[in-house]
N, C-alpha and C positions, 0 to 999 in steps of 0.2 A: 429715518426718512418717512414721513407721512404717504400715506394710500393717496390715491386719486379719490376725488367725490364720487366715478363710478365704482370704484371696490365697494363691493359687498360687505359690509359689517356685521357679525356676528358673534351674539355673547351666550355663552351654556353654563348655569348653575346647578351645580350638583351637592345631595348631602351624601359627599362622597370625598375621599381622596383620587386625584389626578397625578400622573397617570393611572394608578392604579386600575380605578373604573373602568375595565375593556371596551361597556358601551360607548360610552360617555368619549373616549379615547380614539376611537377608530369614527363615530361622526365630526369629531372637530379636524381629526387630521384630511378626513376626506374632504371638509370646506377648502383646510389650508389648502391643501392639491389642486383644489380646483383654482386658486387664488382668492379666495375669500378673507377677510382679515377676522382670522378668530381669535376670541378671550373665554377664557375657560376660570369660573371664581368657584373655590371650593374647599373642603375641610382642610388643614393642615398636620399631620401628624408628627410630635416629635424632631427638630433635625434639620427639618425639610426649609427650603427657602420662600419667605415669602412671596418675591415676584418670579420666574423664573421664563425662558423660553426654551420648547419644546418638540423638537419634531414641527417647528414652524408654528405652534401655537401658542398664546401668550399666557401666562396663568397665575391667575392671583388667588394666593391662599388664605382662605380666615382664619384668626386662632384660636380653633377649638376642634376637639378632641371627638367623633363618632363614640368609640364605645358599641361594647356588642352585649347582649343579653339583658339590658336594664331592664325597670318596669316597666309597662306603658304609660303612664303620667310621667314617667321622666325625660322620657324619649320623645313624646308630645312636645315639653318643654325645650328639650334639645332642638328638636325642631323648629319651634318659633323664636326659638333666641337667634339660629343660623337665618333665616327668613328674613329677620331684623337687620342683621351683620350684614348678611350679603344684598340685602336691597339694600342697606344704606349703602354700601359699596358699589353696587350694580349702578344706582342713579350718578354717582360723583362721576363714575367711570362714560357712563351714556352723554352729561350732562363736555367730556369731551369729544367723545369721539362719534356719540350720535349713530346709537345701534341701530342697524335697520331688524336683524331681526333678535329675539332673547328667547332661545331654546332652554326650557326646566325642566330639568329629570326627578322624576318621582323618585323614592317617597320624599315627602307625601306629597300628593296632588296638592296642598293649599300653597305650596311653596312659591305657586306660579305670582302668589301675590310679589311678591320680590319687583316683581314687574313692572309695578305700577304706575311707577313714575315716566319709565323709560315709553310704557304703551298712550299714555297721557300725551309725551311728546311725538308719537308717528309712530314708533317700533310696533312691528308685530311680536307676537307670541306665538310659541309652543309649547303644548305641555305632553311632556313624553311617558304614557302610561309602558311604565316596563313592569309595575307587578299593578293588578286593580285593589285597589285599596280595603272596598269593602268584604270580597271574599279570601285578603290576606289579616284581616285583622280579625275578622271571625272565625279564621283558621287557628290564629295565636290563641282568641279567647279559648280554646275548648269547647264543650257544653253549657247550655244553663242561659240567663239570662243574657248573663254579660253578651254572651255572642250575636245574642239578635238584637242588644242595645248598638253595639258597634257596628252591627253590621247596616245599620241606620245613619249612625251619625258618622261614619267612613262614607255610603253612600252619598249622602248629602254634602257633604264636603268637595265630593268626586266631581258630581255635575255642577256645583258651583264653578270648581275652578274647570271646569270641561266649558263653560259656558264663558267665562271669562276669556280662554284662550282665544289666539286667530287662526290656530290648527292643533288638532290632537293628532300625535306619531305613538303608534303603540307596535309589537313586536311579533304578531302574529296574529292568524284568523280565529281562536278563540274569544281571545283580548277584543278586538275588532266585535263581535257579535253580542259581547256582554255589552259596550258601550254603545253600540246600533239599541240595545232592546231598552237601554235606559235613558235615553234622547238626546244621543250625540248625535248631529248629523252626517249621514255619509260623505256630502261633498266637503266636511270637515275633518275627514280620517284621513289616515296613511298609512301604511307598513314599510315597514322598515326594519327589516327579520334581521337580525342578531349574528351575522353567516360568520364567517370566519376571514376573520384578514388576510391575507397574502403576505401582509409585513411579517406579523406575526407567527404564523403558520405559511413559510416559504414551503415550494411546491417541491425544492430541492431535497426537503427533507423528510420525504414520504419515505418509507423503509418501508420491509418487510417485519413484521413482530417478530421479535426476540426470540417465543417459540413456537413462532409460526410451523416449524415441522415436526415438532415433539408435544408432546405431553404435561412438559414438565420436568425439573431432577432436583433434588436436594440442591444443587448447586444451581441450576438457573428456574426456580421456582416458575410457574405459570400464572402472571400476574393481571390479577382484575385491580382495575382503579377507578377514582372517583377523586373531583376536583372541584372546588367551588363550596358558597355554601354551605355550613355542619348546624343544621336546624334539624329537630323532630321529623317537618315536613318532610324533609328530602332521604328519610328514608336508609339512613345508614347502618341503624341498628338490624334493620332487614336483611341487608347486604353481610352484615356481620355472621348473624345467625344461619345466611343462605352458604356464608365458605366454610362454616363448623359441621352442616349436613355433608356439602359437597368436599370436605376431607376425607368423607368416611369409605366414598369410595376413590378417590384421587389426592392424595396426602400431598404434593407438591404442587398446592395451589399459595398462592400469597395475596392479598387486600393490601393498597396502597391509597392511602388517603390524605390530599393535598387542599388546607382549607380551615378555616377559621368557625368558630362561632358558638352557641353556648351549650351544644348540646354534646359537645368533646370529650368531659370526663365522665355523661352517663355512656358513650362508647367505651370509652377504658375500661371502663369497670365491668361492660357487658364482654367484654373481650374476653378479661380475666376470668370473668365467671365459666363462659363457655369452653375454657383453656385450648385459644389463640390468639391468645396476645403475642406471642413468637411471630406469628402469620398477619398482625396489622400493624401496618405503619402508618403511623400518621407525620406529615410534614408540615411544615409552615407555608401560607401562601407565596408567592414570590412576585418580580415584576412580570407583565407583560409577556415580555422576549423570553422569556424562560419557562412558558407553559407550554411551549413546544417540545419541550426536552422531558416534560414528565409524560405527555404525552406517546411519546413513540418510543418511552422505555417499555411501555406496558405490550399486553396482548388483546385485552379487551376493558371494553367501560363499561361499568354500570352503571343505569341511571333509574334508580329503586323508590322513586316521589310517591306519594302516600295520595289516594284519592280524600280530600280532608275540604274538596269546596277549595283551592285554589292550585294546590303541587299538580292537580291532573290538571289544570289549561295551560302552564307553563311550556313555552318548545326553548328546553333548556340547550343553552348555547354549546354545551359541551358535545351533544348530537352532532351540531355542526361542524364541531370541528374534529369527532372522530370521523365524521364522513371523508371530511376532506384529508386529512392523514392517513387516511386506508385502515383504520382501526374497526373490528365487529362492535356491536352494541347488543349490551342487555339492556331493556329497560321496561318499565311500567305500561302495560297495554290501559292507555289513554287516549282521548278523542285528541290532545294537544300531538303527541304524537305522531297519531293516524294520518293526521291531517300534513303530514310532510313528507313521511316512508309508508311503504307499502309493507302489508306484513310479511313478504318474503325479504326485505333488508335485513331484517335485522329479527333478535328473541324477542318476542313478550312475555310477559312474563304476569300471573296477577297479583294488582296492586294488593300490598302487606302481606304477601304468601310467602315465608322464608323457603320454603319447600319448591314453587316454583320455579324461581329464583337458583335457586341450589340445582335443580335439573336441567336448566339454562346450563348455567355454568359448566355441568360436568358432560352436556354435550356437546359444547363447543370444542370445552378444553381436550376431547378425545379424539376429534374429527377437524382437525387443522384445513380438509380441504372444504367442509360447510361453512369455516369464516371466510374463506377466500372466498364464496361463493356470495355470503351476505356485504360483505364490505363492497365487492363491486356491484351490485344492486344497490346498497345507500349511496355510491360514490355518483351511480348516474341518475337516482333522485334528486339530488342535492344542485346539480347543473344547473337550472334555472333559478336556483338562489345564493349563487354565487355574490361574496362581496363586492367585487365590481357590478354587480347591476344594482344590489342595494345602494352601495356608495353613490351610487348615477342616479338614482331616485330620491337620495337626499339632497343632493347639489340641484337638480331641478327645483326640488322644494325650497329651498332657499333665496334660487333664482325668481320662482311667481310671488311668494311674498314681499320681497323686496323693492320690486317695481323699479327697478336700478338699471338691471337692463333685459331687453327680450330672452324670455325663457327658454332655453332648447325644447324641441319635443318631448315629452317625456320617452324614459328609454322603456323600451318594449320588455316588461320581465312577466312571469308567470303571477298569476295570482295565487294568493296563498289561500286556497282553499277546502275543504273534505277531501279525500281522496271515493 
């Protein structure tokens, strides 16, 4: 059955698998919720069905394959060949159903061209900066030239398609202040923080840690985890080296690592070297609905990002959703950070100091009542950016670009800024 002309039409390309993409996942469903008729076009992996419906959203899959760790010319290429696919796709699809708006998730910001067509005939745009381009690909290059050649023609790429769009949504007040200083306009931002679902992470499923009153045993080890992303950036090799110090005084600690990417087998091997490979596990990612369970088997998270010019602006989603699980946090004393906990929530730690890191660790894991102590201080940080108020600030946004019908007020949430 067809929408009414006043539904809200709404299409999000991602170079990503759906649902997989948490972001990507938790904005389309919140349009559906609201009644918005959304279409989500994006990678397909292996298996998966071309058209499918979802949690109320509609999704159509290209066929081609992401891939992790390529070079950067092939990944470029990846990229404009999906650009190609999914705007030829995006317009057949507009050219029915007449999108009022087409939200793009980076990478890369040129992707917004996909658009073209659908912006030519009325639709607005989005281009949703969730990493900024030019200080993530001069993170990738290293040192040396390359990096300040990239960190140019990522730039310029950025503000093209920054300029192009009819709103840029980015994920946080760092993000937010690099694009102000490069000449996006204010009254063209949004935020739109990353918080943690409810579907997701139901409130039913808060526990107490596993050794929230002990120390640790041979049989229920004292586990630090990490989830997401396995890049250089993010620092894992750190975390490895920080539970090798921190056996030395507390032997029944364990590393749990749940996540993908290319930087996997130099952890193994650093494991093996430091002899605790017994003490790391690493898992495969999983859906959605099931990152709740790896979450509240642990005791603590670490979140170990490298200051490298992009890993310290990042306010990584996994923060959010140890807050909201009742879990303590270690992680990287960073401005992206700062800017959300106060430093009594939670450890900091300094960025690349395995030694830090490792004295975090061994004084949480001794003093079970200073996590109880920081978890309910990030739990009442985190209040004002609860996914229902993000979700209520996307749906508005949807609502004024569209011009379809009068826009609720916007809903009153905290601003995301320095503490």
């Amino acid at each position: 059955m067809r929408m009414s002309n006043d539904t809200i039409r709404v299409a999000a390309v991602t170079f990503d698998y759906y649902p997989f993409d948490v972001r990507v996942r938790r904005l389309a469903e919140a349009a559906a919720d609201a009644g918005y008729d959304m279409d989500v076009i994006c990678l397909r992996e292996p298996g998966e069905a071309r058209r499918e419906v979802y949690n109320g959203v509609n999704i159509y899959r290209v066929p081609q394959h992401r891939g992790f760790g390529k070079a950067l010319p092939l990944t470029v290429l990846a990229w404009c060949w999906f650009m190609l696919l999914s705007g030829a796709l995006l317009t057949r699809l507009h050219l029915r159903r007449r999108y009022d708006v087409v939200h793009v998730h980076n990478m890369p910001d040129f992707l917004v061209f996909c658009a073209l067509i659908p912006k030519l005939l009325g639709a607005k745009v989005i281009l949703d900066v969730q990493d900024v381009s030019p200080e993530l690909m001069s993170a990738k290059a290293g040192q040396g030239r390359a990096r300040a050649l990239l960190f140019r023609l990522a730039a310029l790429q950025e503000a093209i398609s920054a300029r192009f769009a009819d709103s840029v949504v980015t994920v946080g007040w760092p993000f937010e202040r690099l694009l102000l200083a490069r000449g996006v306009p204010q009254k063209k931002l949004a935020i739109v923080l990353n918080s943690a679902d409810p579907k997701l992470f139901p409130p039913s499923r808060r526990c107490s840690a596993p050794s929230e009153q002990s120390q640790g045993s041979a049989e229920q080890p004292l586990i630090i985890m990490y989830w997401g992303t396995v890049a250089e950036r993010n620092g894992l090799d750190i975390a490895i080296r920080a539970l090798a110090l921190a056996q030395k005084q507390m032997p029944h600690l364990r590393l749990d690592i749940m996540g993908r990417g290319e930087h996997l087998p130099a952890l193994r091997q650093l494991a093996d070297e430091l002899g605790v490979a017994g003490s790391v596990r690493v898992s495969d990612p999983v859906p959605a609905e099931r990152i709740v369970d790896f979450v509240v088997h642990g005791d603590i998270g670490i979140i170990p990002y490298r200051v490298d010019g992009f890993a310290e602006l990042v306010l990584p989603t996994k923060a959010y959703e140890l807050a909201w699980m009742r879990r303590a946090i270690i992680a990287s004393d960073t401005d992206a950070i700062r800017s959300m906990f106060r430093p009594e929530s939670l450890m900091l730690c300094a960025p690349s100091d395995p030694e830090s890191f490792a004295a975090a660790i061994v004084a949480l894991a001794s003093d079970p009542a200073r996590r109880e102590q920081l978890v309910a201080a990030a739990a009442e940080d985190y209040v004002p950016y609860q996914w229902e108020a993000m979700g209520a600030r996307y749906q508005h946004l949807l609502a004024t670009l569209s011009h379809k019908r009068a826009a609720a007020r916007e809903p009153e949430t905290a601003s995301v800024s320095t503490r």
